[in-house]
C-alpha positions in Angstrom: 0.0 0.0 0.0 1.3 3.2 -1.3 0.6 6.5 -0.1 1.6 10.1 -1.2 2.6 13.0 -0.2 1.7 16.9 -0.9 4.7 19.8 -1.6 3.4 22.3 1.1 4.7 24.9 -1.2 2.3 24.1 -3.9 -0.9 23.8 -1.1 0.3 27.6 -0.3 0.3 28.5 -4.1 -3.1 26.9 -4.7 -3.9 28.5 -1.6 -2.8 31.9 -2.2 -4.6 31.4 -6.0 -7.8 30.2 -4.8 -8.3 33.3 -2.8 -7.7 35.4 -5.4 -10.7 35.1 -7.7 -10.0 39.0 -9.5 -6.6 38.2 -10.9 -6.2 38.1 -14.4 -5.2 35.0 -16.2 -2.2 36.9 -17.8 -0.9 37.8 -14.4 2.9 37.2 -13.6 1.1 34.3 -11.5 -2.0 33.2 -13.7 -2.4 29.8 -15.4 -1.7 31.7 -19.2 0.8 34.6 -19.4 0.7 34.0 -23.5 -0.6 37.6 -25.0 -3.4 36.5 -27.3 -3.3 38.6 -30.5 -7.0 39.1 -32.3 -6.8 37.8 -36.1 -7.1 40.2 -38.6 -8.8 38.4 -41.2 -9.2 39.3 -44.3 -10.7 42.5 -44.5 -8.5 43.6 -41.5 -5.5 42.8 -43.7 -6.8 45.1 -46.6 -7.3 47.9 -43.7 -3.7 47.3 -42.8 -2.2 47.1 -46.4 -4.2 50.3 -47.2 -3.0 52.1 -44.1 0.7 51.3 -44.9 0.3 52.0 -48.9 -1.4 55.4 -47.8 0.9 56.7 -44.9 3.0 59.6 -45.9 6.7 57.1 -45.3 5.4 55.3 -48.4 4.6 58.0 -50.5 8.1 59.4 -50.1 9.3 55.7 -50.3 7.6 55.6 -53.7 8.8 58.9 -54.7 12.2 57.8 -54.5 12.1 54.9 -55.9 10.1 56.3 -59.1 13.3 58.7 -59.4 15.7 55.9 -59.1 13.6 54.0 -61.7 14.2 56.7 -64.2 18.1 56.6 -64.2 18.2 53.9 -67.0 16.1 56.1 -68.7 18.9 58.8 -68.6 21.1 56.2 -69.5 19.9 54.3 -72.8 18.5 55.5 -75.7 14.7 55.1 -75.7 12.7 54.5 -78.8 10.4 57.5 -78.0 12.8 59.6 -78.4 15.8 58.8 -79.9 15.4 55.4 -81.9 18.0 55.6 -84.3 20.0 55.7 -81.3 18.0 52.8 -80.2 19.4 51.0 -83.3 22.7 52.0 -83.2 23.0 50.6 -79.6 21.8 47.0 -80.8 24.5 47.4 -83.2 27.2 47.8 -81.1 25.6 45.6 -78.4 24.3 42.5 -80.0 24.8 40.3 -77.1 24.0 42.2 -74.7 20.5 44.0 -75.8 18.0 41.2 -76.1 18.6 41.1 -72.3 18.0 44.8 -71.7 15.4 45.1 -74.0 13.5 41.9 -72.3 14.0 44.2 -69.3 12.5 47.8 -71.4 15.6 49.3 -71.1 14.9 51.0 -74.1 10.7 52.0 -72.8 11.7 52.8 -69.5 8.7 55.3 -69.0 6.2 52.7 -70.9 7.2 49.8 -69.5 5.3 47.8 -66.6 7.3 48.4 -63.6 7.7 52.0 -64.3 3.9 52.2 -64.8 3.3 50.4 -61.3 5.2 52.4 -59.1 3.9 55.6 -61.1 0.3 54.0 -60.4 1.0 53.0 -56.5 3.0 56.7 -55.5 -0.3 57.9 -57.0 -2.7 55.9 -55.1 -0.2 56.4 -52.2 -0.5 60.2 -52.5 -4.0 60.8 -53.1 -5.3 58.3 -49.8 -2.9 60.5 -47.9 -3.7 63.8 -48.9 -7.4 63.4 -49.0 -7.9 62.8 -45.0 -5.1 66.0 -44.5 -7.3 67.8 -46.2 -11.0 66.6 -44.1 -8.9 67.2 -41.1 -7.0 70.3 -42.0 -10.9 72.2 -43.2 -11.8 70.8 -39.4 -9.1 72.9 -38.2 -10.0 76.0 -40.1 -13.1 75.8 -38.8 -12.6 75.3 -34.7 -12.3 77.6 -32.4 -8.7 78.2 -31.2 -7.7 76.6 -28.1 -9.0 77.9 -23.9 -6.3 79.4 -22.6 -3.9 77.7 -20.6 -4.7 77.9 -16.3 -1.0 78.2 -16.0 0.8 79.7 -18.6 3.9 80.0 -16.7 4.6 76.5 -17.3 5.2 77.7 -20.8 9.1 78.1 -22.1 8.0 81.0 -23.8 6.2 83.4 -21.0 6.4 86.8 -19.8 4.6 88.6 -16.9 4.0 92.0 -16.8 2.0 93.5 -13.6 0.4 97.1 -14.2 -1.5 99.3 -11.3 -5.5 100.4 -11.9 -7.7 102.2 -10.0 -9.8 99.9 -11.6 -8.7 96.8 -12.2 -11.9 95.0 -13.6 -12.2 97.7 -16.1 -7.8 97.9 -16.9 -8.3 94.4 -17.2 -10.8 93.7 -19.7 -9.3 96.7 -22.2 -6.2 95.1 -21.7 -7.9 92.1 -23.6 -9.7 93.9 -26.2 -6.4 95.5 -26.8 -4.4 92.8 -27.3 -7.2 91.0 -29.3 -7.4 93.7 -32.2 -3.4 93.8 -31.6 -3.0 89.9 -32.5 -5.5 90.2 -35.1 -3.8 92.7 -36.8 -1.1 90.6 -37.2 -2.4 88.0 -39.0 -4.4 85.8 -35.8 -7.4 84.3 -35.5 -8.2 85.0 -32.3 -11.2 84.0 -29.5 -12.1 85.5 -26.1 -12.2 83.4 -22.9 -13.6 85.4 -19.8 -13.9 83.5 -16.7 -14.4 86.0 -13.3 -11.6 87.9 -12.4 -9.7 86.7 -15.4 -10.3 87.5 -18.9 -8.2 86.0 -22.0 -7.1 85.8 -25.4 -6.2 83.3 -27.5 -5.0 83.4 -30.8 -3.0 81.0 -33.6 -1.9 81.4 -36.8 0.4 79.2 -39.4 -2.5 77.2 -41.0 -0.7 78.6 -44.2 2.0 76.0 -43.5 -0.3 73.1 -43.5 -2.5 74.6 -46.9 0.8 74.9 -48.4 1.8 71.7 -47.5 -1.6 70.5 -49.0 -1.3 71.9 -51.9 2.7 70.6 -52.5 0.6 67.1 -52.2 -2.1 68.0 -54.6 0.4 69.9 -56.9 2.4 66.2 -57.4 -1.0 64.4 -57.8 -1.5 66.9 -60.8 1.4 66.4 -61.9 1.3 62.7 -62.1 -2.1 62.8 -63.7 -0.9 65.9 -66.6 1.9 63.5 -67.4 -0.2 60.3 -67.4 -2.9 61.9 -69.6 -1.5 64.2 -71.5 1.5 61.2 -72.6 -1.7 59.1 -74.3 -2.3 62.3 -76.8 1.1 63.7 -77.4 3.6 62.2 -80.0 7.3 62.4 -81.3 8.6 61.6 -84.7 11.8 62.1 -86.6 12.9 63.6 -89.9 16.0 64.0 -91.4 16.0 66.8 -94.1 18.7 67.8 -96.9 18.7 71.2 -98.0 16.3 72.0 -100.7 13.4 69.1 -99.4 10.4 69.7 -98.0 8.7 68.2 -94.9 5.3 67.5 -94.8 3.6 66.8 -91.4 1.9 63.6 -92.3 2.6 60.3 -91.3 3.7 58.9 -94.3 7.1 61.6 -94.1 7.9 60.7 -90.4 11.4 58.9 -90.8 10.0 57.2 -87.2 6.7 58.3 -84.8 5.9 58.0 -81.2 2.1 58.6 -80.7 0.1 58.1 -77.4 -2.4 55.8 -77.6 -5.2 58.3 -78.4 -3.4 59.7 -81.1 -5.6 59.0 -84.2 -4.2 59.0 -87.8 -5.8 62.4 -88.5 -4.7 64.3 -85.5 -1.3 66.0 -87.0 -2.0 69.6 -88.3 -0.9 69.7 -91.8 2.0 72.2 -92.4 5.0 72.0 -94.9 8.5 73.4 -94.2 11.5 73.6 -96.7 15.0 73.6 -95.6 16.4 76.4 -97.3 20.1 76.4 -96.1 21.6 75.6 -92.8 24.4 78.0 -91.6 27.0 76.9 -89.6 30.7 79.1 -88.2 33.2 77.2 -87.3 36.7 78.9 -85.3 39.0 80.0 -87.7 41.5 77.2 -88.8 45.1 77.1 -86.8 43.5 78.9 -83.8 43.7 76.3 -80.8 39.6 75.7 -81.1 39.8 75.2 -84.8 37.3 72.8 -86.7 34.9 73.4 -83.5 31.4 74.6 -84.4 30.4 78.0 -82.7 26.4 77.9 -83.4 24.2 76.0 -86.1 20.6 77.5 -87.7 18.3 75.9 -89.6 16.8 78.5 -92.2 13.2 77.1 -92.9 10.3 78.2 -94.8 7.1 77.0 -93.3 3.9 77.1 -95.2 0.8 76.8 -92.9 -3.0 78.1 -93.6 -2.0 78.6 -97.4 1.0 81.3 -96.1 4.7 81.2 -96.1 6.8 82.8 -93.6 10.5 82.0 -93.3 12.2 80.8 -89.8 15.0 79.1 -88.5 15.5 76.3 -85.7 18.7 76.6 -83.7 19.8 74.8 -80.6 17.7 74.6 -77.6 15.8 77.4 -79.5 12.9 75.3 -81.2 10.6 76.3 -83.7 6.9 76.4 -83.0 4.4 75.5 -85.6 0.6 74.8 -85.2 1.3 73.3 -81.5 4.5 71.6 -82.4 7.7 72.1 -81.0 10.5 71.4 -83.7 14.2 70.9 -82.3 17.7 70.4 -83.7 19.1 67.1 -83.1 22.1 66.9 -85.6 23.7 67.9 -89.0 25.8 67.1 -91.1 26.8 66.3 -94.9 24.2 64.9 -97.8 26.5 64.5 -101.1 25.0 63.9 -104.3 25.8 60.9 -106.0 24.9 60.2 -109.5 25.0 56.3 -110.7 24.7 55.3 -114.9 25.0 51.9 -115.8 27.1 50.6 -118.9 24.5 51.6 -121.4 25.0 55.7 -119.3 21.0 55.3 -117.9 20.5 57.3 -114.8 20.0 54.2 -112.1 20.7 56.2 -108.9 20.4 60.0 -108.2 20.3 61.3 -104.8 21.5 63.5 -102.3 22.8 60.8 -99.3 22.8 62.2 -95.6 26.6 60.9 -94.4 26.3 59.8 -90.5 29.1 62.2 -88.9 31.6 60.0 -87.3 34.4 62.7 -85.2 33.9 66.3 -84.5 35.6 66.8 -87.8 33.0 65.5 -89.6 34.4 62.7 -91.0 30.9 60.9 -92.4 29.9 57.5 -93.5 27.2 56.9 -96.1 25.3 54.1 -97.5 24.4 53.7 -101.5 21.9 51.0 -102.7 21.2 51.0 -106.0 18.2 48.2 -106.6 17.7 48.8 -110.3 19.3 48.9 -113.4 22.1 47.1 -113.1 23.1 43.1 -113.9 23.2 42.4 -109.9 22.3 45.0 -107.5 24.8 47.3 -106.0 25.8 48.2 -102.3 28.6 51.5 -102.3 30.1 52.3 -98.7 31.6 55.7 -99.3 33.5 57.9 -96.0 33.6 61.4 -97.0 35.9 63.8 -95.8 34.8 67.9 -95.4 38.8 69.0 -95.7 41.1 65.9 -96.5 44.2 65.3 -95.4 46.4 61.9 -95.5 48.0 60.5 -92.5 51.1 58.9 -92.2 49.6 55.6 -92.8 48.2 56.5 -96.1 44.8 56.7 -94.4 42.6 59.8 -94.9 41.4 62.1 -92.3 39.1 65.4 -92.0 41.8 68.0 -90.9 38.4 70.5 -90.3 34.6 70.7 -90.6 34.1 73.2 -93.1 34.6 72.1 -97.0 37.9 73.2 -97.4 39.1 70.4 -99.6 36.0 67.7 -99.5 37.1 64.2 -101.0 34.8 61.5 -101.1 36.0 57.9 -101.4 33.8 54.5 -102.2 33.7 50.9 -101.8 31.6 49.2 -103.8 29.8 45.8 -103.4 27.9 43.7 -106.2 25.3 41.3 -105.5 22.0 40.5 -103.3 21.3 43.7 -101.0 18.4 41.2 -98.7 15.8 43.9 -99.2 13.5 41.8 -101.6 12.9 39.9 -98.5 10.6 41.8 -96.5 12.7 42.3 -94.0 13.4 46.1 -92.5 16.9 47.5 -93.4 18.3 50.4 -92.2 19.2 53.0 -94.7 22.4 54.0 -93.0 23.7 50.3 -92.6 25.0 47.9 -95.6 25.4 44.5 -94.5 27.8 42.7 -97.0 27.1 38.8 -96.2 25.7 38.5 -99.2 27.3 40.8 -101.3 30.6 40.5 -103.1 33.5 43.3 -102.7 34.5 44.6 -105.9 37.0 47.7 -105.2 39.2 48.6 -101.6 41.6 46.5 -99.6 41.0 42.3 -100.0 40.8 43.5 -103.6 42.8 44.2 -106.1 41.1 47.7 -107.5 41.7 50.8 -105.5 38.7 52.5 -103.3 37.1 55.2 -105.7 38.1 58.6 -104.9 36.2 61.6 -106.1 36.4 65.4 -105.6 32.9 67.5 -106.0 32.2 67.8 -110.3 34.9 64.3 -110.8 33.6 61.1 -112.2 34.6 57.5 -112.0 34.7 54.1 -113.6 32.4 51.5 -111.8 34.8 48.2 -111.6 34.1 45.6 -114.7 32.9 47.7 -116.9 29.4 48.7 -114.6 29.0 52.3 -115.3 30.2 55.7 -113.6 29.6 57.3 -110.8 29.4 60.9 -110.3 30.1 62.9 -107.1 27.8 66.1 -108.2 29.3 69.9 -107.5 26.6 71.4 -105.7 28.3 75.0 -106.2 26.3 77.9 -107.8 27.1 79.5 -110.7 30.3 81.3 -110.7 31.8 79.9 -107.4 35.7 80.3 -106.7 36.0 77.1 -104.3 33.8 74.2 -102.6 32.8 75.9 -99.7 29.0 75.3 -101.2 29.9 72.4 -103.2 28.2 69.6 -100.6 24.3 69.7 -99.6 23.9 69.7 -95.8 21.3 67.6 -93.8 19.5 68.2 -90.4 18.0 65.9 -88.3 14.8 67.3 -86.7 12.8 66.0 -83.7 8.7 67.1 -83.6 7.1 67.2 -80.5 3.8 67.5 -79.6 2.5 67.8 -76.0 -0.3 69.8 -75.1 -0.1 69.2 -71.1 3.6 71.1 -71.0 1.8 73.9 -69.7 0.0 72.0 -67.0 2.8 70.6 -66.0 4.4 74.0 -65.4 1.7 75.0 -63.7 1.3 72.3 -61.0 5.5 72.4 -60.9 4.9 76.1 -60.2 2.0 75.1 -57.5 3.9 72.6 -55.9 6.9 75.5 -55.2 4.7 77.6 -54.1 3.1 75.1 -51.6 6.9 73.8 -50.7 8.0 77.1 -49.9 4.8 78.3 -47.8 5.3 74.8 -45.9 8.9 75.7 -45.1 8.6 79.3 -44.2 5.7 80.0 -42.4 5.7 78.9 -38.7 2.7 77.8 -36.9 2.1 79.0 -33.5 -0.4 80.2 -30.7 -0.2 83.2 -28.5 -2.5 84.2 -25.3 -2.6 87.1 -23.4 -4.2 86.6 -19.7 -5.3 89.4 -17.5 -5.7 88.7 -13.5 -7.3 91.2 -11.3 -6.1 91.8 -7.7 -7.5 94.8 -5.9 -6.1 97.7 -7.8 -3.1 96.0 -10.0 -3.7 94.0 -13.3 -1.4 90.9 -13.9 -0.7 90.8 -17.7 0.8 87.1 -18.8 2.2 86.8 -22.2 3.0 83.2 -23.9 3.4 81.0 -27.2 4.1 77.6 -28.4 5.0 76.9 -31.4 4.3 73.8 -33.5 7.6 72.3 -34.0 11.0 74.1 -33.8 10.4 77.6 -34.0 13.8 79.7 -33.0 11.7 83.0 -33.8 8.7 82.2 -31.1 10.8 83.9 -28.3 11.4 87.3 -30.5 7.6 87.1 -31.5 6.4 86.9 -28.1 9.1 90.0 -26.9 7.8 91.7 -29.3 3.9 91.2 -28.6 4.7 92.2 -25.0 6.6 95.7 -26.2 3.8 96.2 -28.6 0.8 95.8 -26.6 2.6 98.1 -23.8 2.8 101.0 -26.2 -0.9 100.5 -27.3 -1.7 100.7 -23.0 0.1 103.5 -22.5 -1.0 105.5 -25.8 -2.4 108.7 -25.0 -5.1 108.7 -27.9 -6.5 105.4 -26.0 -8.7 105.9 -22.8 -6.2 104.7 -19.7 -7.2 103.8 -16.1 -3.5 102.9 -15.2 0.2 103.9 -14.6 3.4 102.6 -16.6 3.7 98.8 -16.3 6.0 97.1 -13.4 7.7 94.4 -14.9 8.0 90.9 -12.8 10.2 88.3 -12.6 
């Protein structure tokens, strides 16, 4: 027979328990000192997602990390805007930019992750704002604050005590004073009167908080402009030789960029003529020479059946019928004239040449499709003012057409554009094409002077570098066409954006500058002296809140004691 035995300590415990039936379960002593948390569920986790996505830490979050998104953007080309650049990036990367463009390198601002974090910071901005705004038009309508029972306790306080032979009286126009005094200086102000002691209290600095409001707002507009106004607004490119003309159709665009409510009948029809494009370069053997000083476009630009002339120059654009027209490049078109054996025009052309060093040294692609037994490729370089290095190489010794030389290569065979697929005007790809003069051959590259003509190799034809020069002209200074490259831009919301940019400045600045702070002035009656107390409080750091309340005190002191006012009282005894 077994018997057992209790731990006195744990009768005492159970004791001790027992007789305590109030004591909570999660007591340092209870049977559970586990904190049970509720579950959210899932509507609480939406209320929580929403409160973190709207909270004014994620908006900034966002805003930096839009900013950050846009660096690539900075940093390739982008097909909106400059996709020849584009091109000529996949050229030189061919490894390397199916992998960025799988990433939208290239559409940064169109791409999907752009677009999310544009679409969150807005979301983010506007379910902050919008309760700022219920609370702050609360605020504007409330009373200010009662008056503090001891504003001693306040940093900020000063204590002036004044005698009256009636103090009831000294006291209350004390107050009244000091109320118009305070409104006067931009207040609101309300009147608390409570016995012996009658009050003021007054605030101002809700201008910090509207600005602040409207720096919010401002970015929502400007996230919207951009957002809309992108799905009507549209880029293109044209490259024009002197003498063409532009029309502002589709068809003429060398490449377009439209929004996605850009319809095919939405460009305003205008025409514009490149008429001659000036350019100064510093005179040659001076330690800038060959460096261009300033380039202008000279246009003539017919719209509504009238011509004016114009001229587009760097970062000055041209306007025309809403569009904005800048200068992207320049450079050299010669005229190359190709006959075949039987001395048939085949080819006849002025070529825009691809500027390769600030010299100008250019490189041009010929095709000539028909006409001829196979079809014909020509890579030609031409140099504005040739001069011949030591290696027997040719180089452009200036950018102006002091002694222009043109030189060719020429290919024979299948160019690849009966295939349907897109080739690049400016690029001649040679797989298929057999080299008939230059080096791995035994004929010479074709050299030509403006007005010379040359043999084609086996008997082919010629091939004529044309003398643009007028009539009468002493050297070749006007013997070469020149090409510009123009960029047209349409964007109606520009001027929105300016405007929110100039609301949100205004906002940013009225948030940093103006201070938000309360004032009171309290008047205590004792027999025949009135107790004056002065203090503020500012709403975050405020170094000028001392100097404000000085100079409240000095200034309602000179409104007591001036002598156009009724007074009941002598000169003020100030305590400490």
């Amino acid at each position: 027979m077994s018997s057992s035995r209790s731990d006195p300590r744990t009768d005492q415990k159970d004791a001790v328990t027992s007789s305590d039936p109030l004591r909570p379960s999660d007591h340092i002593d209870g049977d559970d000192s586990a904190i049970t948390q509720p579950r959210l569920g899932f509507v609480g986790w939406l209320r929580w997602g929403w409160r973190q996505l709207t909270s004014m830490r994620t908006a900034i979050i966002l805003l930096l990390v839009l900013a950050i998104a846009a660096i690539p953007g900075s940093i390739f080309p982008q097909r909106m805007a400059d996709p020849n650049g584009v091109t000529q990036w996949q050229t030189d990367n061919p490894d390397l930019f199916p992998v960025l463009d799988a990433m939208n390198m290239f559409d940064v601002y169109l791409s999907p992750w752009f677009s999310a974090i544009y679409l969150l910071l807005f979301i983010s901005l506007v379910g902050c704002v919008i309760p700022r705004i219920k609370h702050h038009l609360k605020a504007l309508r409330a009373r200010p604050p009662r008056t503090p029972a001891r504003l001693g306790r306040l940093e900020d306080h000063r204590e002036v005590t004044r005698d009256a032979t009636d103090a009831g009286a000294e006291a209350a126009r004390s107050i009244d004073i000091a109320q118009k005094q305070l409104k006067a200086l931009g207040y609101r102000v309300e009147r608390y009167d409570k016995g012996r002691t009658y009050s003021v209290s007054a605030e101002r600095g809700y201008w910090r908080e509207t600005g602040n409001l409207v720096f919010h707002l401002a970015l929502v507009g400007v996230l919207l402009v951009v957002g809309i106004g992108g799905s009507f607004a549209y880029t293109g490119q044209r490259v024009v030789v002197e003498g063409q003309t532009f029309v502002n159709t589709l068809l003429d665009y060398e490449s377009m960029n439209r929004g996605r409510f850009v319809s095919d009948d939405a460009l305003t029809p205008y025409a514009m003529t490149l008429d001659s494009f000036d350019v100064t370069y510093q005179e040659y053997g001076s330690a800038a020479s060959g460096q261009a000083g300033d380039f202008s476009a000279n246009v003539s630009v017919r719209e509504n059946g009238e011509t004016r002339k114009e001229s587009v120059r760097v970062n000055h654009p041209l306007g025309v019928a809403g569009d904005k027209i800048y200068l992207l490049g320049n450079g050299y078109a010669p005229t190359l004239t190709v006959r075949n054996a039987d001395g048939d025009v085949v080819y006849s052309n002025s070529v825009p040449f691809l500027p390769q060093d600030n010299n100008l040294t250019s490189l041009g692609v010929v095709k000539v499709t028909d006409g001829m037994p196979e079809q014909l490729g020509i890579a030609a370089f031409f140099y504005p003012s040739a001069a011949r290095l030591d290696t027997g190489a040719f180089a452009s010794a200036h950018g102006d057409l002091l002694a222009p030389l043109l030189t060719l290569d020429v290919y024979e065979g299948d160019l690849g554009i009966n295939e349907g697929t897109p080739r690049s005007v400016y690029v001649l790809d040679t797989e298929e094409l057999t080299k008939l003069t230059g080096r791995t051959t035994d004929v010479d590259s074709i050299e030509l002077q403006p007005g010379e003509t040359a043999d084609l190799p086996n008997g082919l034809g010629t091939v004529t570098f044309e003398d643009e020069s007028p009539a009468g002209a002493t050297d070749y200074t006007q013997s070469v066409k020149r090409f510009v490259s123009l960029q047209i831009h349409h964007d109606d919301s520009a001027v929105w954006v300016l405007v929110f940019a100039l609301l949100a400045l205004g906002g940013l600045m009225l948030a940093l500058f103006v201070p938000r702070r309360r004032m009171w002035v309290k008047a205590t009656t004792s027999d025949d002296t009135v107790t004056l107390e002065y203090a503020g409080l500012a709403r975050g750091e405020d170094p000028t809140l001392a100097a404000a309340v000085d100079d409240l005190v000095a200034g309602h002191a000179r409104l007591l004691d001036d002598p156009r006012r009724s007074t009941s009282s002598t000169p003020a005894k100030p305590r400490k």
